[in-house]
C-alpha positions in Angstrom: 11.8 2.7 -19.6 11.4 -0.8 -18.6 11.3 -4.2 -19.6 10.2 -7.3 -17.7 13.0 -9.7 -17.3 12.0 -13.6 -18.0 12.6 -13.7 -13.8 10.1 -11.0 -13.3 7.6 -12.3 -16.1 8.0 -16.1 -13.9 7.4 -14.5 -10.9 4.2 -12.5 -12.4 3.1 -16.3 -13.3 3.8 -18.0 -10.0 2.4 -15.1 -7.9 -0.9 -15.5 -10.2 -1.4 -19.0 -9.6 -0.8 -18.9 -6.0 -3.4 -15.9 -6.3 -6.1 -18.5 -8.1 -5.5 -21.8 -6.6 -4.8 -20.0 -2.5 -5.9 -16.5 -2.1 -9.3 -15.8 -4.2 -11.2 -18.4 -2.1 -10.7 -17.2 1.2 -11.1 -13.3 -0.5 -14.9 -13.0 0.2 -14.4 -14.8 3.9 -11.9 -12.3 4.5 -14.1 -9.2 3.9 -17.3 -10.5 5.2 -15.2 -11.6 8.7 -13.3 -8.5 8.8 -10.3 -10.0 10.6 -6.5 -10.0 9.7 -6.1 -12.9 7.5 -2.9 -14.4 9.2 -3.1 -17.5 6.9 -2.5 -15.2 3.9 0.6 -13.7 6.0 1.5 -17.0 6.3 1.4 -18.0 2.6 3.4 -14.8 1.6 5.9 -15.3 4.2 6.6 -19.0 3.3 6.4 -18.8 -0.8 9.2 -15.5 -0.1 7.2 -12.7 -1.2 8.0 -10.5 2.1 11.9 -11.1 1.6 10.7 -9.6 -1.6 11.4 -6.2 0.0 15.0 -6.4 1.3 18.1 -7.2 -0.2 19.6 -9.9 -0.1 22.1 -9.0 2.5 19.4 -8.7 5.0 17.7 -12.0 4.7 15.8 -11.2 1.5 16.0 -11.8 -1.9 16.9 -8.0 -3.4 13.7 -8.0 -5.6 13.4 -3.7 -7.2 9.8 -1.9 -7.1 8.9 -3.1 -10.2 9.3 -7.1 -9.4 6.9 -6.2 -5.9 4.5 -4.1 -7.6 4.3 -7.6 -10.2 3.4 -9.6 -6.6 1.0 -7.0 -5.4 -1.1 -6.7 -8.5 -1.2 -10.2 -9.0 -2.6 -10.4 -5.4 -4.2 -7.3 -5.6 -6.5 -9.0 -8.8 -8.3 -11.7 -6.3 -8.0 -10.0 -2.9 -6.9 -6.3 -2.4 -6.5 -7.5 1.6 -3.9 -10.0 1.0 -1.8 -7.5 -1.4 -2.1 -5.0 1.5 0.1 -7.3 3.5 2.9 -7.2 0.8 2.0 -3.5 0.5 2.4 -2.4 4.1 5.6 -4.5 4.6 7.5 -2.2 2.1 5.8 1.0 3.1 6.5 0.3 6.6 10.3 -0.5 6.4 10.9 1.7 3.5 11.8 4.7 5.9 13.9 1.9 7.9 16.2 1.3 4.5 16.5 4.4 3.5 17.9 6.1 6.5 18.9 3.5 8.9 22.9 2.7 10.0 24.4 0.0 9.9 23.5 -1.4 13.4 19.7 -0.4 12.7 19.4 -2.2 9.6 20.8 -5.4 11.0 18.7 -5.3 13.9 15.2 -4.9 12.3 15.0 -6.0 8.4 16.6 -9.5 8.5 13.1 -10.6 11.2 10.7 -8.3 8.5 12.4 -10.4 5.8 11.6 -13.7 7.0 8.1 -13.1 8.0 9.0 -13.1 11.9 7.8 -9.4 12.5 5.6 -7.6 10.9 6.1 -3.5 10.3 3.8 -0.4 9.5 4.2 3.2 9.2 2.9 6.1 11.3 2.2 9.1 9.9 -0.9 10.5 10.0 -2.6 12.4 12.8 -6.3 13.1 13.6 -5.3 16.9 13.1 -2.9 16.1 10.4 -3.5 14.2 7.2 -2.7 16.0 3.8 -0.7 18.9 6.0 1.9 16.3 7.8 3.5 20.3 9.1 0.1 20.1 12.0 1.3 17.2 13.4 1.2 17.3 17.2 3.1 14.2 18.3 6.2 15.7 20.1 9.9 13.8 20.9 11.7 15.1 23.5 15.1 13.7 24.2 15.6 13.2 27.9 19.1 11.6 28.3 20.0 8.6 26.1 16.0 8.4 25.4 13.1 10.3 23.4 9.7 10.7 25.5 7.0 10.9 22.6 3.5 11.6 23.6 0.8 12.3 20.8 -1.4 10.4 18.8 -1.9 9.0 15.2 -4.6 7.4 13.4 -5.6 5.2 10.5 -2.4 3.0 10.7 -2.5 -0.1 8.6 -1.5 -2.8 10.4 -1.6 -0.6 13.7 -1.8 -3.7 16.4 -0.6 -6.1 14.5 3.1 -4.9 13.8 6.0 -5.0 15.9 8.0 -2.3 14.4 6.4 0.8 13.2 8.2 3.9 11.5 6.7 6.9 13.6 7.0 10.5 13.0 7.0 13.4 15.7 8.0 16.8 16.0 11.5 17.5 18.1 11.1 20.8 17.2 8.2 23.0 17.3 8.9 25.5 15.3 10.5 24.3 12.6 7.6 23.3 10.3 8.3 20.7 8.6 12.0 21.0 9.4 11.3 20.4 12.7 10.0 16.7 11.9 12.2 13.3 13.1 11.6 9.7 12.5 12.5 6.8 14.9 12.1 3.1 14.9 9.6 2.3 17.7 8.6 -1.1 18.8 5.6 -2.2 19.9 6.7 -3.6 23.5 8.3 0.0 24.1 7.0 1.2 27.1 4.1 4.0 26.7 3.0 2.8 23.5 -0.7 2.1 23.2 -3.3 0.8 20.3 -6.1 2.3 20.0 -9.6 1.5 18.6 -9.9 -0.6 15.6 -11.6 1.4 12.8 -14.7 -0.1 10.6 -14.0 0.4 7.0 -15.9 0.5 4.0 -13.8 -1.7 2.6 -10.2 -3.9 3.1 -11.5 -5.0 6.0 -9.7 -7.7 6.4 -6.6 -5.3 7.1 -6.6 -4.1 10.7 -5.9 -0.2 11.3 -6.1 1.5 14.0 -4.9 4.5 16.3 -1.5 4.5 18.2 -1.9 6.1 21.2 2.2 7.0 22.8 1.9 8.5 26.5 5.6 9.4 27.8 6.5 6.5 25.5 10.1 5.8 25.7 12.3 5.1 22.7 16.1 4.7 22.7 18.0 7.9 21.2 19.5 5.1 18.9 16.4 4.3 17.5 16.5 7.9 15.9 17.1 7.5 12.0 19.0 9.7 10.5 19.5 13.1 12.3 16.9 15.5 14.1 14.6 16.8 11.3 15.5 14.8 8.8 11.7 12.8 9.5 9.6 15.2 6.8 12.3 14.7 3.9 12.5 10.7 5.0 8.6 10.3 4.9 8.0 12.3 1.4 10.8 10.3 0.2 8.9 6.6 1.7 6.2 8.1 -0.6 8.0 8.3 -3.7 9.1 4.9 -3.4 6.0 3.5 -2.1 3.1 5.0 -4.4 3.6 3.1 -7.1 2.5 -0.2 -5.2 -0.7 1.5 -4.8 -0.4 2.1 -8.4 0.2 -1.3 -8.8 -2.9 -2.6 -6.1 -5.3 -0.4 -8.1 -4.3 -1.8 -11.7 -4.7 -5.8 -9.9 -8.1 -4.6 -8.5 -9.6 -3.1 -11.8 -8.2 -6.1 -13.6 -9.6 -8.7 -11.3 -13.2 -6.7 -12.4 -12.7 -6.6 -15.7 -12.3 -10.0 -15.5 -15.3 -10.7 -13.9 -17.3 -8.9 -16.3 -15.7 -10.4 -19.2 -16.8 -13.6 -18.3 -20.4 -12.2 -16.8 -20.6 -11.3 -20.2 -19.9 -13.7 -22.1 -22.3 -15.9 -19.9 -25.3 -13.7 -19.3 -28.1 -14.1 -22.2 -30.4 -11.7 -22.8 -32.5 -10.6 -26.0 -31.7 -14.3 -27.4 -28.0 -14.1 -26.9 -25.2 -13.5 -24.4 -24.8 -9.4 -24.2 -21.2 -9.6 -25.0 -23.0 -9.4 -27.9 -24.6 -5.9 -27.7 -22.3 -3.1 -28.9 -23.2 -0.9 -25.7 -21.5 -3.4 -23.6 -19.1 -3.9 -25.9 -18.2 0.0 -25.4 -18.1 -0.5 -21.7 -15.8 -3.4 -21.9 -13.0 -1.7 -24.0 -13.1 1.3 -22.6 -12.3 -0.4 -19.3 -9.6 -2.6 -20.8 -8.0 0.5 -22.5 -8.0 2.3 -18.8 -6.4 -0.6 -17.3 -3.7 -1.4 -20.0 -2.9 2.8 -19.9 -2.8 2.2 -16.0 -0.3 -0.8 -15.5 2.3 0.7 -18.1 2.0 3.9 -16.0 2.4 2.4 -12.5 5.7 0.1 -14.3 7.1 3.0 -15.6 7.0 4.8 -12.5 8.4 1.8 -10.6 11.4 1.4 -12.8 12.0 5.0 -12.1 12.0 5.0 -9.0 14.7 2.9 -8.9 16.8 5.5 -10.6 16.2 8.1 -7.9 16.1 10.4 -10.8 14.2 13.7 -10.2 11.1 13.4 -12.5 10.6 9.9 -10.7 8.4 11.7 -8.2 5.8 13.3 -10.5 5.6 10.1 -12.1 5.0 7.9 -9.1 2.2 10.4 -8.1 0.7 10.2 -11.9 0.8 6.7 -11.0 -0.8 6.3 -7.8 -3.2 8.6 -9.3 -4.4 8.0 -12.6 -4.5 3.8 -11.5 -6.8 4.1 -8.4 -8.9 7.2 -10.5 -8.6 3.9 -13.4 -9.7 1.0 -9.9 -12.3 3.4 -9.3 -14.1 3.7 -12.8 -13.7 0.0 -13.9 -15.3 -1.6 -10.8 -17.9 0.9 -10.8 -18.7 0.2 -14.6 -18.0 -3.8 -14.1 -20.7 -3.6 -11.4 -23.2 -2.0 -14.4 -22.4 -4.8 -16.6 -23.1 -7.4 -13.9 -26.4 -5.3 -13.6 -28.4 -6.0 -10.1 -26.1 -9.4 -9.9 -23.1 -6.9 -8.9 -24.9 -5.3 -6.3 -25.2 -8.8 -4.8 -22.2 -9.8 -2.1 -22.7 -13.2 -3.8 -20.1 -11.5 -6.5 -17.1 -10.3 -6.0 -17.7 -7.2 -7.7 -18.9 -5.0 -4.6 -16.2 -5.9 -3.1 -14.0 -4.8 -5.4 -15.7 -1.4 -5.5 -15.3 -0.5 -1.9 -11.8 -1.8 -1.6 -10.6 0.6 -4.9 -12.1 2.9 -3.3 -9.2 3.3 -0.5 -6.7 3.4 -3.1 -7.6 7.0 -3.9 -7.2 7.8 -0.2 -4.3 6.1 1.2 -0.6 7.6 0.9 -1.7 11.0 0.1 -5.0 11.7 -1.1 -5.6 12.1 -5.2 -5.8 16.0 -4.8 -2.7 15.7 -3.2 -1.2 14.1 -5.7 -2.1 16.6 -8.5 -0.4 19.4 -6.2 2.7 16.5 -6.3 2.6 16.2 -10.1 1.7 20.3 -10.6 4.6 21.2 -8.7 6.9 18.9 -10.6 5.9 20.5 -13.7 5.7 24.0 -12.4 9.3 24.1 -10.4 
């Protein structure tokens, strides 16, 4: 179970009002520019929301999953592209802390901490999304280095990181078994970006493919042992979905605001139609969805925590049921706005394409009912 401390419930309120008063009016620039927003890195870097991430012996200020997924749904409610900066900075280093030495840790967390570097994490292949086992990225260790060549795409923050978590196979055929991770930097030798993908929507968050030919990364950089990457990756996940819980619930909430107030404002038939019982309907409906949606992605953070072993049906009920929840309310908030939230001139269209991602990203929905069915099943 959780409660929020009176530390977490001041942060909630701070991260908010930053939210209002910085974020929400650059939100619509953002999108329509579709270019990383490094003033918004720069605003969570110096008001301490990256340290966030990392404890506090590495330069940040030990905050658990459920204080960041606070931050990112506050964000997350004006601007889904600035939360994705917070979001991103504990998916990429997350393999980094849980499997890193000593020596590893003090070399690349204490710069993510204080906003120096920026990280991201590369998994996904063009032949291998859902089934991480068809990856074709291969590591090779040729002395005191690994040779990687391969290929992913759809890397948030691919370009604009200096750290990346990267997956490859060291051994072919293993399966999954066979899969390592390393820490790779961006100035290694062989390592390439690739195009910049057009989104649908948080296109203010720049991903693209990572192209490695013959690239060269220190044996030391290896975390953990040899295939070790698959169970490191699945647990990242674990740990990491509920922030997209958490970015979903500030999305849909952000709507429902907007309608609320649409609604109170709009006349028609000789009064506003918060009057009318249809859109009355609509609005509770959406508020009971969100409200089911937040406790969900809470509970799963707190769990997390824990390491207990239901935590990871949880987190993918989470991740789940709150971006099936973004998905529903921004579509519906559009309705109420009527033609006016088809219009880029409200912020509800945005908010409908950038939910939309939530459903995608860090495993796909249908992959998270085969996560929660197997966790019931055995």
């Amino acid at each position: 179970m959780y409660e929020l401390t009176d530390e977490q419930k001041m942060l909630q309120k701070t991260v908010r009002e930053l939210a209002k008063e910085k974020v929400e009016p650059r939100a619509a620039e953002i999108d329509e520019k579709g270019e990383y927003p490094w003033d918004m890195f720069e605003l969570l870097r110096d008001n301490d929301l990256l340290g966030l991430c990392f404890p506090e012996e590495l330069d940040g200020s030990g905050a658990d999953l459920l204080t960041i997924c606070l931050a990112i749904e506050e964000l997350a409610r004006v601007c889904v592209n600035t939360s994705l900066i917070l979001g991103v900075c504990k998916l990429g280093s997350t393999p980094i802390m849980l499997a890193a030495n000593d020596d590893q840790l003090k070399k690349y967390i204490p710069p993510l901490a204080m906003g120096e570097k920026q990280c991201a994490f590369g998994l996904t292949e063009p032949g291998a999304g859902s089934d991480a086992a068809a990856m074709s990225s291969r590591a090779v260790l040729k002395g005191d280095k690994y040779v990687i060549n391969g290929q992913k795409c759809f890397i948030t923050n691919g370009g604009i990181a200096d750290t990346y978590s990267v997956f490859a196979k060291t051994d072919e055929s293993s399966g999954v078994k066979g899969i390592s991770a390393f820490i790779v930097e961006k100035a290694f030798p062989g390592f390439e970006t690739g195009k910049i993908e057009h989104k649908m929507g948080i296109r203010g968050s720049q991903t693209t493919e990572l192209i490695f030919t013959d690239m060269e990364v220190p044996a030391e950089n290896l975390l953990g042992k040899e295939g070790d990457g698959f169970r490191i990756a699945m647990m990242t996940l674990d740990k990491t979905r509920p922030s997209i819980g958490a970015q979903a619930v500030g999305c849909a909430q952000g709507a429902l605001d907007h309608a609320i107030a649409y609604a109170k404002e709009r006349v028609q038939f000789g009064g506003p139609i918060a009057r009318l019982q249809g859109i009355q309907f609509m609005l509770a409906d959406m508020a009971m969805q969100v409200e089911a949606a937040r406790h969900l992605v809470y509970r799963s953070a707190a769990m997390a925590e824990t390491g207990v072993r239901e935590a990871s049906g949880v987190s993918a009920m989470a991740k789940c049921f709150a971006s099936d929840t973004a998905m529903r309310v921004t579509v519906d908030a559009v309705q109420v706005l009527g033609g006016y939230g088809y219009m880029a001139e409200y912020p509800l269209e945005r908010m409908m394409r950038d939910a939309k991602i939530t459903q995608i990203y860090e495993g796909t929905n249908q992959v998270q009912r085969v996560v929660i069915a197997r966790a019931l099943l055995g």
